[in-house]
N, CA, C, O and CB atoms as a CASP TS submission, in Angstrom:
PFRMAT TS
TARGET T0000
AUTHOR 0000-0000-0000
METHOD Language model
MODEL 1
PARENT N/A
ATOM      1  N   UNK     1       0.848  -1.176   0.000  1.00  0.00           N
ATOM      2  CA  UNK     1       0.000   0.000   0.000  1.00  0.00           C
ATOM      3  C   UNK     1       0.894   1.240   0.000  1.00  0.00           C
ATOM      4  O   UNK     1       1.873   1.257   0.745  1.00  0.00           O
ATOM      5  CB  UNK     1      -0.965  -0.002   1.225  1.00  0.00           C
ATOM      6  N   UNK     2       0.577   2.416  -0.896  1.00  0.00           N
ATOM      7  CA  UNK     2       1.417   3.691  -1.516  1.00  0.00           C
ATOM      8  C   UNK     2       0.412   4.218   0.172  1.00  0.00           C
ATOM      9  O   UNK     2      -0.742   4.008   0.547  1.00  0.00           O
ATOM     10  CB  UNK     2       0.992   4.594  -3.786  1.00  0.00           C
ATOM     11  N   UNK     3       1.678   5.002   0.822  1.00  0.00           N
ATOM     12  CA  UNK     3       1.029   5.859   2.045  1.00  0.00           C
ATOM     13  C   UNK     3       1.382   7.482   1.682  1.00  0.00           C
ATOM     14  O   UNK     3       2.358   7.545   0.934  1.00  0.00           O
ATOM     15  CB  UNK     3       1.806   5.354   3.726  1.00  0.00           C
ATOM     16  N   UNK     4       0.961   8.466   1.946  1.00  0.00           N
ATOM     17  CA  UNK     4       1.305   9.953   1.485  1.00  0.00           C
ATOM     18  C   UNK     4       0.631  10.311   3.133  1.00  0.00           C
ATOM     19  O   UNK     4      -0.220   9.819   3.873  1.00  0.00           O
ATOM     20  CB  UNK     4       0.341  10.754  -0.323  1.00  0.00           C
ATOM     21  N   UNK     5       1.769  11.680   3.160  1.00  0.00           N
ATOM     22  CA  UNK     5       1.861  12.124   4.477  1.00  0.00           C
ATOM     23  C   UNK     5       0.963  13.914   4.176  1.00  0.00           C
ATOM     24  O   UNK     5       0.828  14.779   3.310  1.00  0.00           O
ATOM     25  CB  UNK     5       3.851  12.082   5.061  1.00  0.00           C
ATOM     26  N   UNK     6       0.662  13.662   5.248  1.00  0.00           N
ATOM     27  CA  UNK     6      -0.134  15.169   5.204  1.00  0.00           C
ATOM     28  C   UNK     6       0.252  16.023   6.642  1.00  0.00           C
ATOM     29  O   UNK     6       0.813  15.590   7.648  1.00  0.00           O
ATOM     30  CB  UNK     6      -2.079  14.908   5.136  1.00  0.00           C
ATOM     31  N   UNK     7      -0.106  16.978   6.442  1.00  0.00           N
ATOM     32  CA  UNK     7       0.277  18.133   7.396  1.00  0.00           C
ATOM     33  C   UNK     7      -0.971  19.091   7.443  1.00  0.00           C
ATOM     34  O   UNK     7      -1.168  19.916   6.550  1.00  0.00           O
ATOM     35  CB  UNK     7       1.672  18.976   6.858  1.00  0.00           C
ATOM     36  N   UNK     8      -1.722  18.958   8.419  1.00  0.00           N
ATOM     37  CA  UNK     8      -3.262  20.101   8.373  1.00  0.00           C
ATOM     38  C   UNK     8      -3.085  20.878   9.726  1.00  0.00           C
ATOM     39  O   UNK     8      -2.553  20.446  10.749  1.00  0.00           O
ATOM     40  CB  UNK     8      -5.155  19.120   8.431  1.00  0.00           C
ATOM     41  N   UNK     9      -3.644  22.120   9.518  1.00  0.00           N
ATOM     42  CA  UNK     9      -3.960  22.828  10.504  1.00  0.00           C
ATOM     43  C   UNK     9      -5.572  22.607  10.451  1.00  0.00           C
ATOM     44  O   UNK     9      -6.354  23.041   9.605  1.00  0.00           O
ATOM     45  CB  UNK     9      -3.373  24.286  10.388  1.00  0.00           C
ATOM     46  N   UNK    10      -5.886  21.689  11.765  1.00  0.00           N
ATOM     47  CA  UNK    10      -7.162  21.596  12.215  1.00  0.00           C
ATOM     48  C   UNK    10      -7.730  22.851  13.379  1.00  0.00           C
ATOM     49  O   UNK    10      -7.368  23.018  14.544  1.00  0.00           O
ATOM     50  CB  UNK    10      -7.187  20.149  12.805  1.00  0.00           C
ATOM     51  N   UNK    11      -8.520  23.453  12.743  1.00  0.00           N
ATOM     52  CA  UNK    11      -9.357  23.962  14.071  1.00  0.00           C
ATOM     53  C   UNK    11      -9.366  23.147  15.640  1.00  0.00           C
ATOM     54  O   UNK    11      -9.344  21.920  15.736  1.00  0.00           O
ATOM     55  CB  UNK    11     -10.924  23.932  13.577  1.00  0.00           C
ATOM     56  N   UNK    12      -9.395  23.899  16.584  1.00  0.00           N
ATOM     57  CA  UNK    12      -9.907  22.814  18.000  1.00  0.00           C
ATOM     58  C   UNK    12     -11.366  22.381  17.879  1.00  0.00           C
ATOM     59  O   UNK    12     -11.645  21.193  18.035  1.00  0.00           O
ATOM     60  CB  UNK    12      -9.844  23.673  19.663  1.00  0.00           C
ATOM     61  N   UNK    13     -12.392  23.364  17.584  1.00  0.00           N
ATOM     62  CA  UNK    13     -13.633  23.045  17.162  1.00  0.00           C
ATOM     63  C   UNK    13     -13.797  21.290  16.901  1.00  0.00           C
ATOM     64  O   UNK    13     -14.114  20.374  17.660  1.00  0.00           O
ATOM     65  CB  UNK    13     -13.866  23.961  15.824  1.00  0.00           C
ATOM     66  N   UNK    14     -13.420  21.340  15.466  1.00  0.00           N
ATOM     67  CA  UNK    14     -13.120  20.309  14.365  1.00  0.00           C
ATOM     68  C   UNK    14     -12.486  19.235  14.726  1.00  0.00           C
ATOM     69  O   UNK    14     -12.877  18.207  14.173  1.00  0.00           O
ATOM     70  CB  UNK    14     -12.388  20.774  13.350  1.00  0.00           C
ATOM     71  N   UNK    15     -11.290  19.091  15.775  1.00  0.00           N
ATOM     72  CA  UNK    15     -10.764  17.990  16.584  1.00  0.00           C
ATOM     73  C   UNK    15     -11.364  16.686  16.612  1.00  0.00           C
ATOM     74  O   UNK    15     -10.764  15.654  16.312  1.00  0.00           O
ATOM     75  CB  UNK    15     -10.738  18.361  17.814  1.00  0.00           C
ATOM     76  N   UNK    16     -12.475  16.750  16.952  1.00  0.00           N
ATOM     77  CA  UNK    16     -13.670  15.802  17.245  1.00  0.00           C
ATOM     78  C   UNK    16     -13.644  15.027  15.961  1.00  0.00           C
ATOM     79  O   UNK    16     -13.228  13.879  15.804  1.00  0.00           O
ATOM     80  CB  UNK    16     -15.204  16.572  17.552  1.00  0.00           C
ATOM     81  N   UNK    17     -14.260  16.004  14.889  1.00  0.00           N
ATOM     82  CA  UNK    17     -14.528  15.351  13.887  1.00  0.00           C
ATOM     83  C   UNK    17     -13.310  14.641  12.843  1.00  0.00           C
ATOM     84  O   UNK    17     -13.356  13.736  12.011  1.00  0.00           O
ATOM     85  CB  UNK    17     -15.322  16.237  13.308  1.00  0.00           C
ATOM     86  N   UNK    18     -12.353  15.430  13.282  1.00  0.00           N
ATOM     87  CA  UNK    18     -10.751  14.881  13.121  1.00  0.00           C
ATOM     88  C   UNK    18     -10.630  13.397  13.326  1.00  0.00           C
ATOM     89  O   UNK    18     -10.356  12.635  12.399  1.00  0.00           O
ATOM     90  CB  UNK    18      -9.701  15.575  14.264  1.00  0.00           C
ATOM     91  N   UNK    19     -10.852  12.985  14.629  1.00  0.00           N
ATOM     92  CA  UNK    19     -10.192  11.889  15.193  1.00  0.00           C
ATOM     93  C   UNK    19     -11.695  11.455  14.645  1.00  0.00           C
ATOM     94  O   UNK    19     -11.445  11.069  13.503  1.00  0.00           O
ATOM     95  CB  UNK    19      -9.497  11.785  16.937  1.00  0.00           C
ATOM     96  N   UNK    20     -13.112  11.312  14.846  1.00  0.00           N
ATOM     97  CA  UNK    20     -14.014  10.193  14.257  1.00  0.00           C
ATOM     98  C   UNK    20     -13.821   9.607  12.753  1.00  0.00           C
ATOM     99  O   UNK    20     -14.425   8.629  12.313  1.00  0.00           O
ATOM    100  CB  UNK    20     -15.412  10.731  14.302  1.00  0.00           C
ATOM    101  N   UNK    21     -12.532  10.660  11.799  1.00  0.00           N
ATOM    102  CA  UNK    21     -12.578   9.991  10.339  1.00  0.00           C
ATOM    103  C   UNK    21     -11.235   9.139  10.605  1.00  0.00           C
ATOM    104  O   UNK    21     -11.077   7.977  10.230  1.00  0.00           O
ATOM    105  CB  UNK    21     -12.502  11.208   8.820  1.00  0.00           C
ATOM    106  N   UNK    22     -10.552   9.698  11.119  1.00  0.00           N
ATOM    107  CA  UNK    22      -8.940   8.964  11.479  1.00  0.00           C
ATOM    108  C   UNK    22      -9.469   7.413  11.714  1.00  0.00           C
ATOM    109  O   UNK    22      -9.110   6.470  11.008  1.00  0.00           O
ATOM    110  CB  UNK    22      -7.963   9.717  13.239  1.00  0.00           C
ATOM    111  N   UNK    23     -10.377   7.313  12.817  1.00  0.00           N
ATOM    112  CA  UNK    23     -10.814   5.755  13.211  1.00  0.00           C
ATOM    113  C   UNK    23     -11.602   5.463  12.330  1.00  0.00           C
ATOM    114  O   UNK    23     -11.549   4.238  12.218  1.00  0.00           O
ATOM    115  CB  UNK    23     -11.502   5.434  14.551  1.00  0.00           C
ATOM    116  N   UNK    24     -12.380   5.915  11.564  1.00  0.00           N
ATOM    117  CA  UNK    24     -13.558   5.661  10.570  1.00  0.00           C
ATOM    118  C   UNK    24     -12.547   5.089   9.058  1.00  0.00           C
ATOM    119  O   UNK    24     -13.088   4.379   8.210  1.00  0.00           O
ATOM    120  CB  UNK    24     -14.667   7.448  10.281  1.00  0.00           C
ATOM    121  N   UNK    25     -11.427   5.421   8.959  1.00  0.00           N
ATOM    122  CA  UNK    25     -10.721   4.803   7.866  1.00  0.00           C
ATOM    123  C   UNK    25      -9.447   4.537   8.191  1.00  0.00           C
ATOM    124  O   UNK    25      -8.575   4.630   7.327  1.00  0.00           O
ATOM    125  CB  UNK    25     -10.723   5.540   6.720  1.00  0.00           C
ATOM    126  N   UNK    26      -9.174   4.198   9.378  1.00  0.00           N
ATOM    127  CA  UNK    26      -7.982   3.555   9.713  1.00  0.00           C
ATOM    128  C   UNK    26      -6.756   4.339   9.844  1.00  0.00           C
ATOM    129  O   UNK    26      -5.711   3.867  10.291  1.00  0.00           O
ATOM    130  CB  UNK    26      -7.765   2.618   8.828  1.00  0.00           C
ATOM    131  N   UNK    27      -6.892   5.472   9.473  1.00  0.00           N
ATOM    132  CA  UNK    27      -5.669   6.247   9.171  1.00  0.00           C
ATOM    133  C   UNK    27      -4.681   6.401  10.671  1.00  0.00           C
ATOM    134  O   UNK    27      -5.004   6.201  11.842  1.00  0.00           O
ATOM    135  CB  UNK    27      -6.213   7.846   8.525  1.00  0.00           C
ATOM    136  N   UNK    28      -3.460   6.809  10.108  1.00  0.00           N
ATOM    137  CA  UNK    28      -2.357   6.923  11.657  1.00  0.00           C
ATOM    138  C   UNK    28      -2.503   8.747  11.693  1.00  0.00           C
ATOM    139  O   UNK    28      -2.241   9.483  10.742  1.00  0.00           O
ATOM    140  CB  UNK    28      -0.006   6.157  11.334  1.00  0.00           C
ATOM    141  N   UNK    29      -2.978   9.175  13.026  1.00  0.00           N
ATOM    142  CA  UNK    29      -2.275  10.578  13.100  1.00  0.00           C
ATOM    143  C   UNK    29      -1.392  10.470  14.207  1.00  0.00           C
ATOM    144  O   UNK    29      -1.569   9.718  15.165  1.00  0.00           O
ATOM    145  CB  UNK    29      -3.264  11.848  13.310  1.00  0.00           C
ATOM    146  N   UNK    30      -0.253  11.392  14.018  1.00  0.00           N
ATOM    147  CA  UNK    30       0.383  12.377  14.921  1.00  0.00           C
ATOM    148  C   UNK    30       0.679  13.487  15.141  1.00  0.00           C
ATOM    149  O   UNK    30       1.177  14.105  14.200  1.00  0.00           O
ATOM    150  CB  UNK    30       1.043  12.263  15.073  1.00  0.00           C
ATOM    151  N   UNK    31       0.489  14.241  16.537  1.00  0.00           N
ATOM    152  CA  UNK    31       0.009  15.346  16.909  1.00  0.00           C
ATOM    153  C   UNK    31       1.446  15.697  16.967  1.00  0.00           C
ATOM    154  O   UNK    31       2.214  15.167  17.770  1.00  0.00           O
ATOM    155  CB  UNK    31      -1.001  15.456  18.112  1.00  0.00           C
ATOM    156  N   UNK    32       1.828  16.666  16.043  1.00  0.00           N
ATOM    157  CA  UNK    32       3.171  17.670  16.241  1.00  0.00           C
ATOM    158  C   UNK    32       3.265  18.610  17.634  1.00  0.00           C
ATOM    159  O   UNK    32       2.253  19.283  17.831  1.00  0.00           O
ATOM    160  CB  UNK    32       3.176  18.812  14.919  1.00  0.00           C
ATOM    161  N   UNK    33       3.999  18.705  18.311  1.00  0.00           N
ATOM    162  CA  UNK    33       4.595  19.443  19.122  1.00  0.00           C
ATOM    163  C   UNK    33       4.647  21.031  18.344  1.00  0.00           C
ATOM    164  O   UNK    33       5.327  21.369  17.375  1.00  0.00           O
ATOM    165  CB  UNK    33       5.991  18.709  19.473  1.00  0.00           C
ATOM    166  N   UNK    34       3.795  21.739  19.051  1.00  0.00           N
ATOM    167  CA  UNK    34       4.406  23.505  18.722  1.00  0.00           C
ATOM    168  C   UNK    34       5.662  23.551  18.826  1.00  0.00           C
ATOM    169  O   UNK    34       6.196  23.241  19.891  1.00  0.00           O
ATOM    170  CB  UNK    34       3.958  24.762  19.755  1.00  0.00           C
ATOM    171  N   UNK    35       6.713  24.126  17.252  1.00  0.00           N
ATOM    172  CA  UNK    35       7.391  24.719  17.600  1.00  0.00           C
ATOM    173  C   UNK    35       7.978  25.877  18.031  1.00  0.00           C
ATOM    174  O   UNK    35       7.499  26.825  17.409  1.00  0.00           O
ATOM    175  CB  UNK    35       7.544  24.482  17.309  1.00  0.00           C
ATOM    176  N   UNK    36       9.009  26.298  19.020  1.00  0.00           N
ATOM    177  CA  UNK    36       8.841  27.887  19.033  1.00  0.00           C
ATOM    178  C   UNK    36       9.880  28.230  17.804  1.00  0.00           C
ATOM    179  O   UNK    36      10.639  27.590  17.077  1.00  0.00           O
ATOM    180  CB  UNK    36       9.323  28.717  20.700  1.00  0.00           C
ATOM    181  N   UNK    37       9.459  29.700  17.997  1.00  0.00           N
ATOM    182  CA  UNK    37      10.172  30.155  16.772  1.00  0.00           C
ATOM    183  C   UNK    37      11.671  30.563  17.191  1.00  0.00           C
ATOM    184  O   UNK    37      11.887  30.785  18.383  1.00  0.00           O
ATOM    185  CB  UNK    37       9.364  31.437  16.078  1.00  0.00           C
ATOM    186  N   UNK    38      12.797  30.679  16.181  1.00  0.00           N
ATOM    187  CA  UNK    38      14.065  30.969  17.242  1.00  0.00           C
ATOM    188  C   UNK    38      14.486  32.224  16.602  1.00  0.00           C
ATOM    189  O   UNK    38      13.872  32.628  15.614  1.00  0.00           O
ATOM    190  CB  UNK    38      15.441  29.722  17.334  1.00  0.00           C
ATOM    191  N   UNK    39      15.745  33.042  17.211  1.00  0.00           N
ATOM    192  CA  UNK    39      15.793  34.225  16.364  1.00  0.00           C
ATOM    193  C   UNK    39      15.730  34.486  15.221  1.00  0.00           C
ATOM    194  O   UNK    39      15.399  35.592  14.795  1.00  0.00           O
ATOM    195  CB  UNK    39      16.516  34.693  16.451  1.00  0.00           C
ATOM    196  N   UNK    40      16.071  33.399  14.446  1.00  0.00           N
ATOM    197  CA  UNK    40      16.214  33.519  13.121  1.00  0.00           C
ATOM    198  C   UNK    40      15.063  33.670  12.501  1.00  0.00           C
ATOM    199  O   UNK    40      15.009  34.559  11.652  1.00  0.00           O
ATOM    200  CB  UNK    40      16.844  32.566  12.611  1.00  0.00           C
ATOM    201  N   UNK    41      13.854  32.841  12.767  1.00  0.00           N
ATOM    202  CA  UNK    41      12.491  32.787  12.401  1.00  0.00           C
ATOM    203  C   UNK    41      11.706  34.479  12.872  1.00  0.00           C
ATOM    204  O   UNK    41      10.959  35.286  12.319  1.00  0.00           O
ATOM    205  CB  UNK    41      11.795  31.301  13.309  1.00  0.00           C
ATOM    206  N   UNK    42      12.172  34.401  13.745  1.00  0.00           N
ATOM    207  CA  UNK    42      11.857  36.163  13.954  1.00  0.00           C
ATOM    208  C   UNK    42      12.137  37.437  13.151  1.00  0.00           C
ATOM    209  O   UNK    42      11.380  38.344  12.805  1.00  0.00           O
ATOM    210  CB  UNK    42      12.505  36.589  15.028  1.00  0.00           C
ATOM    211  N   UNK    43      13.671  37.203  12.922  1.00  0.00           N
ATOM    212  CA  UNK    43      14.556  38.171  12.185  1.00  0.00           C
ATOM    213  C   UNK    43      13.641  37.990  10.586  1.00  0.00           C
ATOM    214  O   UNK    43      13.237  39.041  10.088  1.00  0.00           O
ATOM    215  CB  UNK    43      16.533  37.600  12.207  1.00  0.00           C
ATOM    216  N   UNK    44      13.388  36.854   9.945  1.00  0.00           N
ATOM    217  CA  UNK    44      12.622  36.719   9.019  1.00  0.00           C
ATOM    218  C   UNK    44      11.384  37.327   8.624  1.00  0.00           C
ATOM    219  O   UNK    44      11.288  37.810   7.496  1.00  0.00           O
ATOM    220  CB  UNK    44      12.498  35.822   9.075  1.00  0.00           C
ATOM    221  N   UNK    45      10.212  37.360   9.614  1.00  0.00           N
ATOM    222  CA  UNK    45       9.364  37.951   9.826  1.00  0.00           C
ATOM    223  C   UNK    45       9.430  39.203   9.951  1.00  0.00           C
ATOM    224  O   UNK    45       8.569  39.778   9.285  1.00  0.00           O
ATOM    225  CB  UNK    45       8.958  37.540  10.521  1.00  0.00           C
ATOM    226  N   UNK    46      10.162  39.930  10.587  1.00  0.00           N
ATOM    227  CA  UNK    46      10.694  41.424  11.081  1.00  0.00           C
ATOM    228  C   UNK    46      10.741  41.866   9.386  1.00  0.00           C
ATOM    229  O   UNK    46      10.001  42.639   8.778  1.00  0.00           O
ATOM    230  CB  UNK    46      12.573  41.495  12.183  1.00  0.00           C
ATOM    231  N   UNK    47      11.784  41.143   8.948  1.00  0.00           N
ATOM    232  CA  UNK    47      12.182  41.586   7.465  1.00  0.00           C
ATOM    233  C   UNK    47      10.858  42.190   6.365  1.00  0.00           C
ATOM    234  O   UNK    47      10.618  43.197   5.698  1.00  0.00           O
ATOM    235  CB  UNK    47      12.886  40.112   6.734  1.00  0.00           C
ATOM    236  N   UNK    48      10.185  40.777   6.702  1.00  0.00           N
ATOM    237  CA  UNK    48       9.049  40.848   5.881  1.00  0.00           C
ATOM    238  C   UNK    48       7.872  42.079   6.170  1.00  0.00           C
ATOM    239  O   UNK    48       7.162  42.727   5.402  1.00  0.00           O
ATOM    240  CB  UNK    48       8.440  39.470   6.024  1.00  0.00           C
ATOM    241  N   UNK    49       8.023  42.067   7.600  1.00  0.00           N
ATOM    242  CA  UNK    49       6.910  43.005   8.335  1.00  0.00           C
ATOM    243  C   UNK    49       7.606  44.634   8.463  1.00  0.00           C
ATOM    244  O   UNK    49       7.107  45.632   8.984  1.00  0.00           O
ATOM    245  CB  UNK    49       6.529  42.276  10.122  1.00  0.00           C
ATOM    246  N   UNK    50       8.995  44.463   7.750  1.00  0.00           N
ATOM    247  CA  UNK    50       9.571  45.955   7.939  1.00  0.00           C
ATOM    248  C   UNK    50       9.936  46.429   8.732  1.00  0.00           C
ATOM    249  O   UNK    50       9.861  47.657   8.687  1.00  0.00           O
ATOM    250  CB  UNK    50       9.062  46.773   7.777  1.00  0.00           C
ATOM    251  N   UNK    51      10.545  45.815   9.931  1.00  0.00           N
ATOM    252  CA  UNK    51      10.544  46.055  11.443  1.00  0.00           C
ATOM    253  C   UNK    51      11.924  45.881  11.345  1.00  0.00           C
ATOM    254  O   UNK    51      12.221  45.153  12.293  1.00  0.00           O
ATOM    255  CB  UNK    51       9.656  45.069  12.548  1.00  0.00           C
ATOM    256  N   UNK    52      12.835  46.130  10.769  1.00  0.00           N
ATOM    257  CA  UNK    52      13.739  46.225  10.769  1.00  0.00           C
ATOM    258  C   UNK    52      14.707  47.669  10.958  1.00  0.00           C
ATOM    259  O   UNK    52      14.010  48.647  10.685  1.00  0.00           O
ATOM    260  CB  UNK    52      13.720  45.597   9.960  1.00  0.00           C
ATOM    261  N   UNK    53      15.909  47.997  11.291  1.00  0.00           N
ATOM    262  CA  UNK    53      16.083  49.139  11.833  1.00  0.00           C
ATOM    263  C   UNK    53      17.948  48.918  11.611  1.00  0.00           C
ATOM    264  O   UNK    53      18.670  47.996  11.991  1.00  0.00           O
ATOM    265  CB  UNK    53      15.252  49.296  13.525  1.00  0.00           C
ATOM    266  N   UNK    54      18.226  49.978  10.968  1.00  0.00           N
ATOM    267  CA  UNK    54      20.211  50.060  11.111  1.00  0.00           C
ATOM    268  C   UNK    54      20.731  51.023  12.404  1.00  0.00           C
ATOM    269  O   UNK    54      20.192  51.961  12.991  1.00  0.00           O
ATOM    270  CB  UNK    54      21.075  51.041   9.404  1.00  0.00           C
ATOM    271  N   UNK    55      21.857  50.436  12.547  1.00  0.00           N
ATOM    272  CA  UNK    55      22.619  51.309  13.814  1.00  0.00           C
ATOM    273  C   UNK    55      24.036  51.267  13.863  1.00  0.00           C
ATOM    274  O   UNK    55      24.660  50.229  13.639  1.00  0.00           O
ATOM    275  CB  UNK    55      22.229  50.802  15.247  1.00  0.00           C
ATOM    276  N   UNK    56      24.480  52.165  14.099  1.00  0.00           N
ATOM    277  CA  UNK    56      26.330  51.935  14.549  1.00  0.00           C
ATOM    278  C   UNK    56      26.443  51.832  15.664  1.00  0.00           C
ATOM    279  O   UNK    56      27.561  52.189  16.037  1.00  0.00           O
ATOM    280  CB  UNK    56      27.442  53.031  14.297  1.00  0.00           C
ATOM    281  N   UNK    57      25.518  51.354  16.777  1.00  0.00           N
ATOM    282  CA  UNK    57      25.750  51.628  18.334  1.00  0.00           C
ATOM    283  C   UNK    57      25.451  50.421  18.441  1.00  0.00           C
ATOM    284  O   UNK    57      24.314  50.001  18.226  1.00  0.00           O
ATOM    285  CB  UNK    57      24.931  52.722  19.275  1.00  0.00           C
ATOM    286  N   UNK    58      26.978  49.294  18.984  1.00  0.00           N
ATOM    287  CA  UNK    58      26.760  48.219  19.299  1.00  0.00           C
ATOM    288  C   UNK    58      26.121  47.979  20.567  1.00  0.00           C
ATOM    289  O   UNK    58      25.838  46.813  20.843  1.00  0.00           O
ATOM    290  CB  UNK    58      27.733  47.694  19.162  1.00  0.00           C
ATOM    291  N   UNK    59      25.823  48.986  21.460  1.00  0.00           N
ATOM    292  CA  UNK    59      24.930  49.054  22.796  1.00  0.00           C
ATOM    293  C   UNK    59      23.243  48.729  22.176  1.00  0.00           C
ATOM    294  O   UNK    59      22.362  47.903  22.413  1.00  0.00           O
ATOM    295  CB  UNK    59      25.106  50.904  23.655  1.00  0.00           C
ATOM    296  N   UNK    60      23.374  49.582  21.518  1.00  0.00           N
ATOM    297  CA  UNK    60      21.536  49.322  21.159  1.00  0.00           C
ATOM    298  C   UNK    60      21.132  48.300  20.660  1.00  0.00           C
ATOM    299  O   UNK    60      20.123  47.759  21.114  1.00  0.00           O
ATOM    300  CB  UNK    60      20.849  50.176  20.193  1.00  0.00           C
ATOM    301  N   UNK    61      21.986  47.652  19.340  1.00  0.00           N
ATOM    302  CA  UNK    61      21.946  46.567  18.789  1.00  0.00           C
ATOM    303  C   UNK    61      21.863  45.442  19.635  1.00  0.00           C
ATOM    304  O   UNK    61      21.043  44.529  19.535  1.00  0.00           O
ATOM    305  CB  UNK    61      22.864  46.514  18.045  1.00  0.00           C
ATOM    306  N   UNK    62      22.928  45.579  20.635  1.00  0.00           N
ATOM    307  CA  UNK    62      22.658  43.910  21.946  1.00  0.00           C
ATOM    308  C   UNK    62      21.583  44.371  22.407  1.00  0.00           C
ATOM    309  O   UNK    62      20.865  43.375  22.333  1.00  0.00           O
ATOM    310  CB  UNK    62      23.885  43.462  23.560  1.00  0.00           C
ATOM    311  N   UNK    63      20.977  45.153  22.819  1.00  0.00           N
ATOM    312  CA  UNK    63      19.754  45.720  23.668  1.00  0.00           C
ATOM    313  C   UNK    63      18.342  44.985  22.852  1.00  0.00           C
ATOM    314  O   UNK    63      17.337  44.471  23.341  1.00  0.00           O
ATOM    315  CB  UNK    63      19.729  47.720  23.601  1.00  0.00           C
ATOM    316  N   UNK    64      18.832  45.225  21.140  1.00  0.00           N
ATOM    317  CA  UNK    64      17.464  44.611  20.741  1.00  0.00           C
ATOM    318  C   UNK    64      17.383  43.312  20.382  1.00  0.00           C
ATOM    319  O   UNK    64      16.388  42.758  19.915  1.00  0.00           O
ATOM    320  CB  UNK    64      16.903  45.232  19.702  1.00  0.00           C
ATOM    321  N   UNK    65      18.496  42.802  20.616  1.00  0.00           N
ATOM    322  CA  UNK    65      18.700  41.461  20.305  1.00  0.00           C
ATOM    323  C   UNK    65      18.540  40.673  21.894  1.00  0.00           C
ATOM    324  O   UNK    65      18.411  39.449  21.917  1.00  0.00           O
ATOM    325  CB  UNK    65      20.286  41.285  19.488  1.00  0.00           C
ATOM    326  N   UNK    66      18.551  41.137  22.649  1.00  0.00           N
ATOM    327  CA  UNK    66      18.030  40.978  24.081  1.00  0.00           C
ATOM    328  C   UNK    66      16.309  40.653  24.481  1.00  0.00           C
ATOM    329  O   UNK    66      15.672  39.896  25.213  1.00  0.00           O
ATOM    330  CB  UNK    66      18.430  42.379  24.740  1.00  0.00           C
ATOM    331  N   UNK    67      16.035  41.836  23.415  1.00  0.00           N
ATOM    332  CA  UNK    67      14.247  42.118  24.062  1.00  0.00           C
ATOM    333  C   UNK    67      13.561  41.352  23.168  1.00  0.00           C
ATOM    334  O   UNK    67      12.335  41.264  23.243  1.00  0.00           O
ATOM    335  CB  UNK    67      13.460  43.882  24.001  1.00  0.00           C
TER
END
């Protein structure tokens, strides 16, 4: 049997009805662990969202890499 993997963002609502088709056709789920995001995933977002900012003051720069 050909198996293909999926990845869904289920509502909590919907949960319910999640797990009654999982048993209703046999299927395997597993519940991923939240990951957090790490600086880098941040710095990414920032980029995208424009939140980005230049400086020559290596004081301020650790300051925002701090907060």
């Amino acid at each position: 049997m050909d198996i293909a993997t999926y990845t869904l963002n289920v509502p909590v609502d919907d949960q319910n009805l999640l797990e009654t088709l999982i048993k209703k056709f046999g299927w395997i789920a597993k519940k991923q662990k939240e990951t957090k995001s790490c600086r880098l995933d941040e710095a990414l977002r920032a980029a995208e969202e424009e939140k980005l900012f230049e400086t020559n003051d290596l004081d301020v720069l650790m300051k925002s890499l701090t907060d």
